[in-house]
C-alpha positions, 0 to 999 in steps of 0.5 A: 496667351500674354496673360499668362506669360506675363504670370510667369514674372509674378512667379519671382519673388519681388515682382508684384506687376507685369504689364504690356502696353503698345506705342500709343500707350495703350495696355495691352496685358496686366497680371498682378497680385491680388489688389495692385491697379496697373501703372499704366500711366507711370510706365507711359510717362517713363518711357516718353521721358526716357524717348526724349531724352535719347532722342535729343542727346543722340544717344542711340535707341531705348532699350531699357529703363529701370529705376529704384526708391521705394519700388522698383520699376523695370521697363523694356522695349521689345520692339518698337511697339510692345513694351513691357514693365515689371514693377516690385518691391526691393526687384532683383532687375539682373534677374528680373532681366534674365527673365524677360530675356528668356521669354523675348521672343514670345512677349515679342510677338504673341498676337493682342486679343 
């Protein structure tokens, strides 16, 4: 069921990955187009980083992270231990956002095979 809700992403235009992975780093659902491994280290890496930094500013919670160069990554704290990460090129985040706003709820708490 996760793997087909992250397919809906790769229904956009610019998202070439979507992956899943809980708080220990551990993926848990990845779908891209034909060719691309999973990020998965990347989308770790960014979101320690990014937990860190909120942690020791005291700037509240993380709830979202995105970055842009020659990719676009967004990464998204569904709950404390799902989080999700939709990668592109030249990604349109507002609506990668929209997207990942409809679909909250199920990525939230479809259960893990």
């Amino acid at each position: 069921m996760l793997q087909r809700l992250l397919t809906e992403f790769l229904r956009h235009e610019s998202v070439e990955q979507a992956l899943v992975f809980d708080d220990r780093g551990r993926m848990l659902s990845s779908v891209a187009k034909q060719g691309i491994l999973p990020a998965t280290e990347l989308a770790v890496d960014m979101t320690v980083r990014a937990l860190a930094a909120t942690q020791h500013t005291g700037f509240g919670e993380l709830q979202e992270i995105w970055f842009e160069g020659n990719e676009t990554t967004m990464i998204d704290v569904l709950t404390p231990y799902r989080i999700l990460m939709l990668q592109g090129k030249q990604g349109q985040v507002a609506r990668w956002r929209h997207a990942v706003d409809r679909m909250r709820k199920q990525l939230s708490t479809t259960p893990e095979f």
